[in-house]
C-alpha angles and dihedrals in degrees: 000000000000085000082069093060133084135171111285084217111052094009080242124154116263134228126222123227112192103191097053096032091233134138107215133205112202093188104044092036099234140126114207109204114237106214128188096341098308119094111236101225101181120112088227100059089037122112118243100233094177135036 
């Protein structure tokens, strides 16, 4: 299924990062929490990866 995401933001492909439960978007710098199971796919509950 996480083939099926992208990043709300660029529309880029994410990158899973098992440790963390994040799904991460290089280009748009940002980390979405995956909680419980279920990707949170909403900018305000993203993670800022880059200054």
């Amino acid at each position: 299924m996480l083939e099926a995401l992208v990043c709300p933001v660029t529309h880029a492909t994410l990158r899973y990062d098992a440790q963390a439960q994040e799904l991460i978007s290089e280009p748009a710098g940002l980390a979405f929490p995956i909680r419980d199971g279920i990707p949170i796919m909403l900018l305000n509950e993203a993670r800022q990866i880059r200054a």
